[in-house]
SERO-4910 file (N, C-alpha, C, O; in steps of 0.05 Angstrom, whole numbers):
BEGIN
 pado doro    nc1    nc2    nc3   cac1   cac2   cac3    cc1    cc2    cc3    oc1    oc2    oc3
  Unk    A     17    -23      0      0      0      0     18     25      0     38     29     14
  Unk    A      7     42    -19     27     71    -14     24     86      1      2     99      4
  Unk    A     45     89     17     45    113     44     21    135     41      7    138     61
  Unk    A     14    152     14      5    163     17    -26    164     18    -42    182     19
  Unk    A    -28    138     17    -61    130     18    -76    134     45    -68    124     66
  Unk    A    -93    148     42   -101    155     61   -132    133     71   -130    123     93
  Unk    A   -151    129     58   -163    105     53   -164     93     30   -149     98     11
  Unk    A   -186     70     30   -192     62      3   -214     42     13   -217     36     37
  Unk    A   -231     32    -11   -259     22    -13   -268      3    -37   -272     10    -60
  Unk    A   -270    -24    -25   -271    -41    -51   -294    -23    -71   -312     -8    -63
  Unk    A   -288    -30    -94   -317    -31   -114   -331    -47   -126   -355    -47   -124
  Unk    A   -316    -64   -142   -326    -92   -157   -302   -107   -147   -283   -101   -132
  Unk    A   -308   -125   -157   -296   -159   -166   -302   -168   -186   -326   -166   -187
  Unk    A   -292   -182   -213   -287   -191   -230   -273   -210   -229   -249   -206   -233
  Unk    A   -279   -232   -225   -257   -258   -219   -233   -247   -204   -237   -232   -185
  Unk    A   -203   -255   -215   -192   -242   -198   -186   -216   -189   -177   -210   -167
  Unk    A   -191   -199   -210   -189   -167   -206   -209   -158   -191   -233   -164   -188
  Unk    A   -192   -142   -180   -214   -126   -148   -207   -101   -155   -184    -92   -152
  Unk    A   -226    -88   -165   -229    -57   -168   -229    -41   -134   -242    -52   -116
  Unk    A   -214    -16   -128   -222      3   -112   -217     24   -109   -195     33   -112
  Unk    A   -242     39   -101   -242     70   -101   -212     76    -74   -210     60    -56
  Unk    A   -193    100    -76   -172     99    -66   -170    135    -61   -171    152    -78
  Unk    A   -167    139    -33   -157    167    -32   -135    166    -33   -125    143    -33
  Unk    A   -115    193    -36    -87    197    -25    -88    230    -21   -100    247    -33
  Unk    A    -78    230     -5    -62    258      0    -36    260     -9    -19    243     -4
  Unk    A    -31    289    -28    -10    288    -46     -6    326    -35    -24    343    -33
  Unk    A     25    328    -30     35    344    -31     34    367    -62     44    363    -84
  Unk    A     19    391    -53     15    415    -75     41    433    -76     45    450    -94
  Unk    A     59    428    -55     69    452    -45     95    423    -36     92    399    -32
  Unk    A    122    443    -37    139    421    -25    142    428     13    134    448     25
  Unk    A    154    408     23    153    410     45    121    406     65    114    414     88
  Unk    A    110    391     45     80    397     56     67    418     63     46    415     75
  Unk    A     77    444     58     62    458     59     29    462     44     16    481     52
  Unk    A     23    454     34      1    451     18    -15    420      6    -17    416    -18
  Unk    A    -23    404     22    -29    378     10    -61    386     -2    -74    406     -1
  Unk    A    -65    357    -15    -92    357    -30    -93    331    -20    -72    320    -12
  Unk    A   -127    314    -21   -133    293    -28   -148    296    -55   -165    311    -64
  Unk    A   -137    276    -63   -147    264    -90   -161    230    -91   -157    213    -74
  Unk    A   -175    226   -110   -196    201   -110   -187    188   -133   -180    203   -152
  Unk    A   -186    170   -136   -175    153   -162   -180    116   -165   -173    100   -148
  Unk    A   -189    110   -183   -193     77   -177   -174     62   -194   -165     67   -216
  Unk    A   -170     43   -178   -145     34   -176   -153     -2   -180   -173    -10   -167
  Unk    A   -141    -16   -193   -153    -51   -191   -125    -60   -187   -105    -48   -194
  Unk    A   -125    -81   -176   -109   -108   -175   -111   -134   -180   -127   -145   -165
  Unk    A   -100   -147   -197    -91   -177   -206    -73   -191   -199    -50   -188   -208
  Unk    A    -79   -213   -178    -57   -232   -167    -53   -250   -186    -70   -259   -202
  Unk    A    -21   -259   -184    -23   -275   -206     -4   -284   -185      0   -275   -162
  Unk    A     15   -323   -206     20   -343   -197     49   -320   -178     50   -321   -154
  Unk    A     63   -307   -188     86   -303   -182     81   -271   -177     97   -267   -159
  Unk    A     68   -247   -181     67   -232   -160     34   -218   -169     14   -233   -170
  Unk    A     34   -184   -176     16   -180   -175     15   -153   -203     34   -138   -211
  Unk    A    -13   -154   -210    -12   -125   -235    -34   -109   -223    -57   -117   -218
  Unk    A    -23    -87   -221    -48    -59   -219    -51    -44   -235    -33    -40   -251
  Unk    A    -71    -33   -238    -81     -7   -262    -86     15   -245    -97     13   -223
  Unk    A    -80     37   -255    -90     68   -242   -107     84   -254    -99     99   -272
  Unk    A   -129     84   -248   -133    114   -272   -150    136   -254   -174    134   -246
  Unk    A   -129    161   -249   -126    185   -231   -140    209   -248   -150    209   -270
  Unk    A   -136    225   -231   -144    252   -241   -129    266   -269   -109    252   -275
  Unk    A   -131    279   -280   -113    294   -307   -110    278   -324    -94    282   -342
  Unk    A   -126    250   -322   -113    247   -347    -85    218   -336    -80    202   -355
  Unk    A    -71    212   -315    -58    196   -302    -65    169   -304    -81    159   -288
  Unk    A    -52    155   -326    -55    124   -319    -29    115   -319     -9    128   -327
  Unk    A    -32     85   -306     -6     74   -299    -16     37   -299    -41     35   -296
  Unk    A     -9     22   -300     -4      2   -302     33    -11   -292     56     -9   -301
  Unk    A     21    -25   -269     56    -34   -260     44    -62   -257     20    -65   -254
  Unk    A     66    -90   -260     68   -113   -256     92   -118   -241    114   -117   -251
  Unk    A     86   -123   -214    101   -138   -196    106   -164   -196     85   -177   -196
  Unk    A    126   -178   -195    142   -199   -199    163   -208   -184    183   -194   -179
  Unk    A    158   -239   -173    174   -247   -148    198   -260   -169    187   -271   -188
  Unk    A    224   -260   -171    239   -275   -190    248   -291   -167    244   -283   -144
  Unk    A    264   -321   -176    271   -343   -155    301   -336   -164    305   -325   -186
  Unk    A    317   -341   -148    344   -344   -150    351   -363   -180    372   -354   -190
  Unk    A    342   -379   -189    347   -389   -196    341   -379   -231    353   -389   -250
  Unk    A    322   -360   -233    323   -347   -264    356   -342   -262    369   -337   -241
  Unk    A    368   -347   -291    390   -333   -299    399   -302   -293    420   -292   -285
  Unk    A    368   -289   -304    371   -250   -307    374   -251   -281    397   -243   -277
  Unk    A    362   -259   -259    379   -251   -230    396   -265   -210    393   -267   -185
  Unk    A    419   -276   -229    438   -301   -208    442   -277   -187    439   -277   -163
  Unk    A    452   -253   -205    468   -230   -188    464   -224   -154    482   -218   -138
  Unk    A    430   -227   -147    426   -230   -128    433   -236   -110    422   -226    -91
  Unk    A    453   -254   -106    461   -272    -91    446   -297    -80    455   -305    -58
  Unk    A    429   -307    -89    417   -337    -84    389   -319    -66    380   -333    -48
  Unk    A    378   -297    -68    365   -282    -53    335   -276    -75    338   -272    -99
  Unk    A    311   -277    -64    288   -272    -83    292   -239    -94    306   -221    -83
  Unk    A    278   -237   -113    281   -204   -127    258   -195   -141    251   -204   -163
  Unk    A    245   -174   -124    221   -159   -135    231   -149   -167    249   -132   -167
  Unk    A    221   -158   -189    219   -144   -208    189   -129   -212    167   -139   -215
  Unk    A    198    -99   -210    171    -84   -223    176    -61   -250    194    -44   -250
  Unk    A    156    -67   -271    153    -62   -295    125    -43   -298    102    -52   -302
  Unk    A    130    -15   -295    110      6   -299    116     19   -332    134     24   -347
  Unk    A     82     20   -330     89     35   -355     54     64   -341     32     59   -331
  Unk    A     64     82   -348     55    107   -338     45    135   -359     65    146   -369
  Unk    A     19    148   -366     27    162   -375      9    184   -365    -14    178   -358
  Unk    A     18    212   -365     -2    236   -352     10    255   -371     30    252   -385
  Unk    A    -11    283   -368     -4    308   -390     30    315   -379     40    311   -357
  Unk    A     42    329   -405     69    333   -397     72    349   -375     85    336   -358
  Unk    A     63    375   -364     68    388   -353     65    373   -322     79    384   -305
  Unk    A     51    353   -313     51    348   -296     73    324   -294     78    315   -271
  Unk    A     84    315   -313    108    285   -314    126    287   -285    129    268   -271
  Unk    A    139    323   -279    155    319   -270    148    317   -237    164    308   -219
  Unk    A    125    326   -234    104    323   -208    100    291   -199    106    280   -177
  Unk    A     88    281   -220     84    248   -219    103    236   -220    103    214   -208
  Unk    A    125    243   -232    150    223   -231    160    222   -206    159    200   -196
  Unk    A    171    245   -191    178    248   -161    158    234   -143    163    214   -131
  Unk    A    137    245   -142    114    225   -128    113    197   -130    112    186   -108
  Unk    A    112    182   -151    113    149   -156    143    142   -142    145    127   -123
  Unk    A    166    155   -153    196    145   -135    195    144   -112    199    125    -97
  Unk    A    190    167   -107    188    170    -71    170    148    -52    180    137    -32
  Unk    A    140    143    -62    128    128    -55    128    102    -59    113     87    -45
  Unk    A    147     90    -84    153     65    -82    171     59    -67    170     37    -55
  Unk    A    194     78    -65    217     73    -51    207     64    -12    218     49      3
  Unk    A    187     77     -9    184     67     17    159     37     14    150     26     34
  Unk    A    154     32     -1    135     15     -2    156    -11    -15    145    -34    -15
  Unk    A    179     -9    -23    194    -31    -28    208    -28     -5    227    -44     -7
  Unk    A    208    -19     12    226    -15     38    209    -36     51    218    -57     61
  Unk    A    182    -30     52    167    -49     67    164    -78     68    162    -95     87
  Unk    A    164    -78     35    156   -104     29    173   -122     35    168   -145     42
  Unk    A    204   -110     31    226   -123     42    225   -126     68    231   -149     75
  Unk    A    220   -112     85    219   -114    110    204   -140    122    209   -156    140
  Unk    A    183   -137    103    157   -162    115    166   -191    106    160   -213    115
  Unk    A    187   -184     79    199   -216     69    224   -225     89    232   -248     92
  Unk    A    231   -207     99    263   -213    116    249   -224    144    256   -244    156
  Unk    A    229   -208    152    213   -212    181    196   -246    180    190   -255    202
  Unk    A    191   -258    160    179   -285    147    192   -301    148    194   -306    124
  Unk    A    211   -320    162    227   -342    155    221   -359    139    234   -367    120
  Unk    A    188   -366    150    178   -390    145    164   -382    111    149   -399    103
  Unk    A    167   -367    100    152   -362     69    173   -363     48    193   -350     43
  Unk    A    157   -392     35    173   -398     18    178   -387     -9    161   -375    -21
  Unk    A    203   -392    -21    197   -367    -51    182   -383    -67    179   -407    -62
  Unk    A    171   -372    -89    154   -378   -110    161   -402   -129    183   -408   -137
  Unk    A    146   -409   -133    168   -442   -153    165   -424   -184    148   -407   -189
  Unk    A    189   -436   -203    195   -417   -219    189   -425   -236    192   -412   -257
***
């Protein structure tokens, strides 16, 4: 979940996609001086090995990312060190003038939300990685 979510509210279901309505509070102003909430629906698709979301926000903002558990044992990540590896694959697009707004916002907020996730896989002994 991204830090900046403030709630959220299922809407549908569709087999496995689960649609939901999603607030966030987003910085207008740096330093927080000025936040907004904004409303946006947002779905998720679990799949065998991780998970795909869709966005579609205010202005015009869609995004589509696919999260992916890789096993040590794919080739593309021996580098790892024998260690599991979130691969995520966004593709994003909003009016230009706002790119450089949204771009800072999605880094920032993934960066603590992969902080997490790691956190919750290191804190798990017992969860096994994904068969490949």
């Amino acid at each position: 979940m991204s830090p900046i979510v403030t709630r959220y509210e299922e809407a549908e279901r569709q087999g496995d996609k689960i649609k939901y309505h999603v607030w966030e509070n987003i910085d207008l102003l740096p330093f927080g001086l000025w936040k907004h909430e904004i409303k946006f629906n947002c779905s998720f698709e679990n799949k065998n090995d991780g998970v795909t979301s869709w966005i579609e926000a205010p202005m015009g903002l869609t995004s589509k990312a696919v999260y992916s558990v890789k096993t040590p044992t794919d080739p593309k990540h021996v580098e790892s060190g024998g260690e599991c590896v979130l691969d995520e694959s966004i593709d994003s697009s909003c009016n230009f003038f706002l790119k450089p707004f949204v771009e800072a916002t999605m880094v920032s907020t993934r960066k603590k939300m992969h902080a997490r996730i790691l956190a919750k896989a290191k804190a798990s002994p017992t969860a096994d990685p994904p068969s490949a």
